[in-house]
PADO-839493 format. One record per residue: residue number from 1; x, y, z of N, C-alpha, C, O in turn. Coordinates in pm, whole numbers, padded with zeros to 5 digits. Each point is the difference from the previous one (the first is absolute). Example, Ala and Ser with C-alpha at 12.3 -4.5 7.8 and 13.67 -1.06 7.14 Angstrom:
ATOM  gudo    n_xx    n_yy    n_zz   ca_xx   ca_yy   ca_zz    c_xx    c_yy    c_zz    o_xx    o_yy    o_zz
ATOM     1   01319  -00569   00780  -00089   00119   00000   00090   00120   00000   00104  -00002   00066
ATOM     2  -00139   00107  -00138   00082   00119   00006  -00077   00109   00073   00051   00111   00017
// end
This chain:
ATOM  gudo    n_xx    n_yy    n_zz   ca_xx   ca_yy   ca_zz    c_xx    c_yy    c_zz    o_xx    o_yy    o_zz
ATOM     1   00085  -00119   00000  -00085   00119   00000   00089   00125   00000   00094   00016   00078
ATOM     2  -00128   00058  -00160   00057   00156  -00016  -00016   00064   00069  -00114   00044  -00014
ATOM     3   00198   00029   00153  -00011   00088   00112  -00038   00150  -00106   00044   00008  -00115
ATOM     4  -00141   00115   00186   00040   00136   00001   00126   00032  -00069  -00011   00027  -00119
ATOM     5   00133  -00025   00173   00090   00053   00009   00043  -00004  -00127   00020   00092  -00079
ATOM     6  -00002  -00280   00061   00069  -00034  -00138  -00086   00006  -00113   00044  -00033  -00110
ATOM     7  -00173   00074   00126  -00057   00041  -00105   00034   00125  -00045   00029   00012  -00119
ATOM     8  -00026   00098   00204   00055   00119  -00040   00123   00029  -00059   00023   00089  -00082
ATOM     9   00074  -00188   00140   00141  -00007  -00067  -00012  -00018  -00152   00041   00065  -00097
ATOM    10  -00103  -00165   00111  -00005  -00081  -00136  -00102   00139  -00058   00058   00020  -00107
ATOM    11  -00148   00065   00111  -00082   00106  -00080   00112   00062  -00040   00030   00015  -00118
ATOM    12   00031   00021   00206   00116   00152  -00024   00084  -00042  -00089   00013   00071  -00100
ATOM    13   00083  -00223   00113   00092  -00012  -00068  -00063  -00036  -00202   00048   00027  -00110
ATOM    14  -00125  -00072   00141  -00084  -00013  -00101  -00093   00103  -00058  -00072  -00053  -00084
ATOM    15   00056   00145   00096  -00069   00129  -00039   00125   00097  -00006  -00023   00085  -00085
ATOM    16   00163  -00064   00152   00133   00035  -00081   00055   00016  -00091   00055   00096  -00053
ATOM    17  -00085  -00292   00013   00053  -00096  -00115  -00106   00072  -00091   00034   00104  -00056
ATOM    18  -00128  -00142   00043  -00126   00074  -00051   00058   00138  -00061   00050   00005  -00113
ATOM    19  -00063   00106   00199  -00024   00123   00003   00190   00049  -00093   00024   00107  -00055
ATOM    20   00062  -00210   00069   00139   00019  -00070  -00018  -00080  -00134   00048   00044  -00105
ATOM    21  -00097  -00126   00108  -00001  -00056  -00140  -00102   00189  -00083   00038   00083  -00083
ATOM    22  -00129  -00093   00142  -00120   00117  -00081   00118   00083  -00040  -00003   00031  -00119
ATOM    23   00082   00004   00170   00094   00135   00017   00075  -00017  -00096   00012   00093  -00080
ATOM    24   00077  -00243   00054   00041   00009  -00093  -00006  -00027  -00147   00090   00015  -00083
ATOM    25  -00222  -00062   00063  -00086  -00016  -00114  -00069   00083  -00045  -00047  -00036  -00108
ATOM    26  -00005   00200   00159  -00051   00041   00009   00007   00105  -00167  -00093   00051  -00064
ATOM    27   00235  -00051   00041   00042   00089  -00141  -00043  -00123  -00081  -00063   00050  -00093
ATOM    28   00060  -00194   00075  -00029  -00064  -00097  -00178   00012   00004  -00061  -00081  -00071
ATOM    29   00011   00142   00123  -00196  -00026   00035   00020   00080  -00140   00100   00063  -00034
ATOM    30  -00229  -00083  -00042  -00057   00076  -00082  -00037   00151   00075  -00038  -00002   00117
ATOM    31   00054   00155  -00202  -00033   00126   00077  -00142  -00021   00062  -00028   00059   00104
ATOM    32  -00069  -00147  -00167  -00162   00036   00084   00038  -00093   00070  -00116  -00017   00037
ATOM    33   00187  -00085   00032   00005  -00081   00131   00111   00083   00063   00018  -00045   00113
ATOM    34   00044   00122  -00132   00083   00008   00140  -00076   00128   00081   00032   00005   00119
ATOM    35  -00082   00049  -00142  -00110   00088   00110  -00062  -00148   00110   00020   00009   00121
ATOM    36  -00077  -00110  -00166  -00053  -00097   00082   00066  -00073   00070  -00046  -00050   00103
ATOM    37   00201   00025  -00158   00057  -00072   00043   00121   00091   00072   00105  -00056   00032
ATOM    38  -00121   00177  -00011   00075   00088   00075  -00122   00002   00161   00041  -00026   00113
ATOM    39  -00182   00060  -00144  -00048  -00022   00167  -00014  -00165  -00009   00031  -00034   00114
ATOM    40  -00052  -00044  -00162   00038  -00154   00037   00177  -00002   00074   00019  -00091   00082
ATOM    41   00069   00160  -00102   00098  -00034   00046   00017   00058   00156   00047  -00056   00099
ATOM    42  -00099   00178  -00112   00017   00122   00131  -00097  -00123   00088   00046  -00066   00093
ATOM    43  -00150   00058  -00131  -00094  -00083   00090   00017  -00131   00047  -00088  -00058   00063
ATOM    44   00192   00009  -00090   00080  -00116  -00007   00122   00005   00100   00033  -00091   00076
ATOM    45   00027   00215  -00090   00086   00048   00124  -00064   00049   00068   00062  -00030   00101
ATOM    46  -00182   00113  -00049  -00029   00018   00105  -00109  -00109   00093   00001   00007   00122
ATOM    47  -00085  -00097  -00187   00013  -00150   00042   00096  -00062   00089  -00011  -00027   00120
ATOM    48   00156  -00002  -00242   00128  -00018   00103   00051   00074   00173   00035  -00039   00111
ATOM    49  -00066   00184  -00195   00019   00055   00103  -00112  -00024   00139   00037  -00050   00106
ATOM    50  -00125   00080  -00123  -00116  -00050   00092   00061  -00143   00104   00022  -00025   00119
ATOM    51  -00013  -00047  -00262   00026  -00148   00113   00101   00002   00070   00007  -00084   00089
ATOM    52   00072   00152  -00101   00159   00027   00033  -00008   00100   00141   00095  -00011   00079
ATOM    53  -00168   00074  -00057  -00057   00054   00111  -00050  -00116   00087   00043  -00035   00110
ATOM    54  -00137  -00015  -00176  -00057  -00115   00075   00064  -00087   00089  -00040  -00042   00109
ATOM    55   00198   00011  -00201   00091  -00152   00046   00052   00121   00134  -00014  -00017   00121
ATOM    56   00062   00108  -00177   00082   00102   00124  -00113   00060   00097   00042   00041   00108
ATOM    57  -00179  -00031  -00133  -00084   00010   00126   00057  -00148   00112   00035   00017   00117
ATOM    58  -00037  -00112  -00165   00083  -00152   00116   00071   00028   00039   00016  -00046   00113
ATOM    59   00100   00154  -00168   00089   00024   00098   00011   00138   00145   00065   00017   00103
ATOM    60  -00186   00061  -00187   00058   00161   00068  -00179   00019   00080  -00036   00094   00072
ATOM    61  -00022  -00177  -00102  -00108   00018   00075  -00069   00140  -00006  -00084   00021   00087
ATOM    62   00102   00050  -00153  -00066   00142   00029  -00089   00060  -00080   00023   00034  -00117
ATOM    63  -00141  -00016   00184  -00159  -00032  -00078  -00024   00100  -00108  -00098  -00015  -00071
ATOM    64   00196   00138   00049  -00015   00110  -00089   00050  -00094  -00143  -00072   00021  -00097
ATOM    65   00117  -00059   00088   00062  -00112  -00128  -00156  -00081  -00054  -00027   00022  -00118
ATOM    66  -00030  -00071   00162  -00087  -00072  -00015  -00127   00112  -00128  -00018  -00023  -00120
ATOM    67  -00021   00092   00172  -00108   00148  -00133   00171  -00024  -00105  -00022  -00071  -00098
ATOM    68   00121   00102   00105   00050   00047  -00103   00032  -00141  -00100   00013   00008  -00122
ATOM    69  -00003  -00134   00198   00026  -00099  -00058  -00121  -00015  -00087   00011  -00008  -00122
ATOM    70  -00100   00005   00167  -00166  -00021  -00041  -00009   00098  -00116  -00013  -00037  -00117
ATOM    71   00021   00177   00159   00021   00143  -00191   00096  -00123  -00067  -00036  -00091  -00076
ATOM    72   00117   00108   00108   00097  -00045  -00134  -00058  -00184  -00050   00022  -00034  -00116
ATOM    73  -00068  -00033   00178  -00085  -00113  -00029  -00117   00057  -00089   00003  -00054  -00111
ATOM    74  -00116   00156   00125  -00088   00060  -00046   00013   00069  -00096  -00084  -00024  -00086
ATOM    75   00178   00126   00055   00022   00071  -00106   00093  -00074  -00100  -00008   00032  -00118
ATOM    76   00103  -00136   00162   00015  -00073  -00106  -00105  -00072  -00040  -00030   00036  -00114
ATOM    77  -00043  -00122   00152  -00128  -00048  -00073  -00070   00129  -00083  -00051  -00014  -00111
ATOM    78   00056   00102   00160  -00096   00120  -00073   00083   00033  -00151  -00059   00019  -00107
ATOM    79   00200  -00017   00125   00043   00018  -00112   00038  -00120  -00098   00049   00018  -00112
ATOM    80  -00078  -00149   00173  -00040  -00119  -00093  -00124   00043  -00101  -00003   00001  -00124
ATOM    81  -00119   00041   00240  -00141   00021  -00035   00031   00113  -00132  -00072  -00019  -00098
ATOM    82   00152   00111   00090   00021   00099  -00098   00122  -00058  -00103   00009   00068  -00102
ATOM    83   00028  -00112   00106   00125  -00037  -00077  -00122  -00118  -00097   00039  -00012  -00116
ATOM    84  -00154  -00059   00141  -00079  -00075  -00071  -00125   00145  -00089  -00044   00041  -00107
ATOM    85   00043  -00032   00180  -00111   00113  -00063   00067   00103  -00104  -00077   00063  -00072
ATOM    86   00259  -00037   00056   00052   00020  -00039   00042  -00063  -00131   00044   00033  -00110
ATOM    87  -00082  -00142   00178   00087  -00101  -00152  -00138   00013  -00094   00022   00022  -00119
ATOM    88  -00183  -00035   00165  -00088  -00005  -00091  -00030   00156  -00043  -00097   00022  -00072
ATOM    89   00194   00104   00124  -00083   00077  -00063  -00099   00051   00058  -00071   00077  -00065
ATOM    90   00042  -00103   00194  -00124   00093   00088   00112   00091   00077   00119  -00011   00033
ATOM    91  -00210   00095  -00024   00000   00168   00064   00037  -00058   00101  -00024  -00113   00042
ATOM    92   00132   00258   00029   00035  -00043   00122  -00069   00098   00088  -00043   00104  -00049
ATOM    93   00028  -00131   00183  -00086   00011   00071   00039  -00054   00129   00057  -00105   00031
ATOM    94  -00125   00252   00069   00051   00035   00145  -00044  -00120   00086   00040  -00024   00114
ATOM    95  -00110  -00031  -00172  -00115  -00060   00089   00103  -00192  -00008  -00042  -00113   00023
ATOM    96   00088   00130  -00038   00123  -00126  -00026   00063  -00006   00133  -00004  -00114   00046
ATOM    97   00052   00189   00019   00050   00018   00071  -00082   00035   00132   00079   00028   00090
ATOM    98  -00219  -00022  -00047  -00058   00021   00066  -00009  -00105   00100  -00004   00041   00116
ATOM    99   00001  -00166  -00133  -00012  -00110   00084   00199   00028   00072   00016   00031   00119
ATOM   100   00068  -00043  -00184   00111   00026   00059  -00011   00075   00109   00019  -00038   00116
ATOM   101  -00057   00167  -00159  -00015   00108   00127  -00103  -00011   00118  -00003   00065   00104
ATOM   102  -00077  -00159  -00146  -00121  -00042   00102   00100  -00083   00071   00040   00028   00113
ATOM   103   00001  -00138  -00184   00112  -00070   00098   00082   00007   00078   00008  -00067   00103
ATOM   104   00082   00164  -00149   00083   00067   00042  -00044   00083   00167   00061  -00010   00106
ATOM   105  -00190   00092  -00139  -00028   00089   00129  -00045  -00102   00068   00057  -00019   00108
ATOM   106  -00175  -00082  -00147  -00079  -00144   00081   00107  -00071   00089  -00025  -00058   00106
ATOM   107   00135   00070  -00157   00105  -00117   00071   00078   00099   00047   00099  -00070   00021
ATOM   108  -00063   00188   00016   00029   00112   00141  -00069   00009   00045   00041   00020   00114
ATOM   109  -00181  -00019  -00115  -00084   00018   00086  -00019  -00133   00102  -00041  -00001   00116
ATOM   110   00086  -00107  -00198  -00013  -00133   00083   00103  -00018   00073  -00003  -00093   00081
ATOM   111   00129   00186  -00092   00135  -00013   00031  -00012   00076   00104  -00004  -00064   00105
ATOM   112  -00004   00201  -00091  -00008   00091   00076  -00087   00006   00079   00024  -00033   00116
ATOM   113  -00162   00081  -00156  -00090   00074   00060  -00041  -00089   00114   00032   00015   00117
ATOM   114  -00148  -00163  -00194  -00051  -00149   00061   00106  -00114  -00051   00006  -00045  -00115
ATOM   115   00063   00013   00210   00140  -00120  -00092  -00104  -00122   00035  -00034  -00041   00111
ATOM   116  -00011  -00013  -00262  -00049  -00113  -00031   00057  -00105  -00146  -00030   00047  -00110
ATOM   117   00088  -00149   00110   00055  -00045  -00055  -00114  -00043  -00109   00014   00001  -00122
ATOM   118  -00139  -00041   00200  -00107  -00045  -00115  -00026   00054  -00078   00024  -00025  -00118
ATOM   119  -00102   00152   00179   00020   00156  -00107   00055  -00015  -00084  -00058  -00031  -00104
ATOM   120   00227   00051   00109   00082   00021  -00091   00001  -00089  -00126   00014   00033  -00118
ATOM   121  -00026  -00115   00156   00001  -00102  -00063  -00166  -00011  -00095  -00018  -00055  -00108
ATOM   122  -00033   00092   00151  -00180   00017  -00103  -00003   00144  -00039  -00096   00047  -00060
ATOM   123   00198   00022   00093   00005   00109  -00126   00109   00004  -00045   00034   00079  -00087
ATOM   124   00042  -00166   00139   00135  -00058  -00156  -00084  -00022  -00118  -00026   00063  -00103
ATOM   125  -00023  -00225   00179  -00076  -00065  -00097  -00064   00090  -00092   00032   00020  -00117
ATOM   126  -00161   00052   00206  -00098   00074  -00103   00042   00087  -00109  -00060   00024  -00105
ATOM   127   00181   00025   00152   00052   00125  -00123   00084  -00054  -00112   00041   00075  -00088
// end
C-alpha cells in the first residue's frame, strides 16, 4: 500500500520529469500548441511544487504551508483547465480560476480561522 508521503514524492518527482520534458520540447510544438502547452507546463510545475510543500509539510510541521501547498495544487489544475480550453480555441476566461481561489481562501479558513482537517479536505475536493 502507498503511504501519503510516497505518493507525493512520487507526484513531484514525476510532474518535474513532466513539467522538464514540456520545457524542452516546447520550440519543436507547432506555434498554435505552444500557448497550451506553455500553461500545461507552468501547471505542471506548480502541481510539483504544491506536492513538494506537502512532502516538506512532514518535516517542518507548520500549518501556514498547508493554503499555499493547496494554491499551487489548485491553480495548477486551473491552468491544466486553460491550457485545454486553449488547445480547442475557447476564450479565456476569469472564471477558470475561480474554484482555485475558493480553494485557496476555503482551506485558510480551515487552517486558520476553524482548523478542521475534514473541511479542508471537502473543499480541496470540491474546487
Amino acid at each position: 500500500m502507498l503511504d501519503p508521503l510516497s505518493a507525493f514524492i512520487f507526484a513531484t518527482l514525476f510532474s518535474l520529469l513532466n513539467g522538464g520534458v514540456l520545457g524542452f520540447m516546447h520550440r519543436a510544438l507547432t506555434p498554435d500548441v505552444q500557448p497550451s502547452a506553455a500553461d500545461w507546463r507552468v501547471g505542471t510545475l506548480l502541481v510539483a511544487g504544491g506536492a513538494a510543500l506537502f512532502v516538506g509539510l512532514a518535516a517542518v510541521k507548520a500549518d501556514w504551508v498547508l493554503p499555499i501547498a493547496n494554491a499551487c495544487w489548485l491553480f495548477g489544475l486551473a491552468l491544466y483547465w486553460r491550457a485545454v480550453r486553449r488547445f480547442f480555441s475557447q476564450p479565456d476566461s476569469f472564471w477558470i480560476y475561480v474554484p482555485a481561489i475558493a480553494g485557496t481562501l476555503g482551506n485558510a479558513f480551515f487552517v486558520f480561522m476553524i482548523p478542521s482537517v475534514a473541511n479542508r479536505v471537502v473543499v480541496a475536493t470540491a474546487c
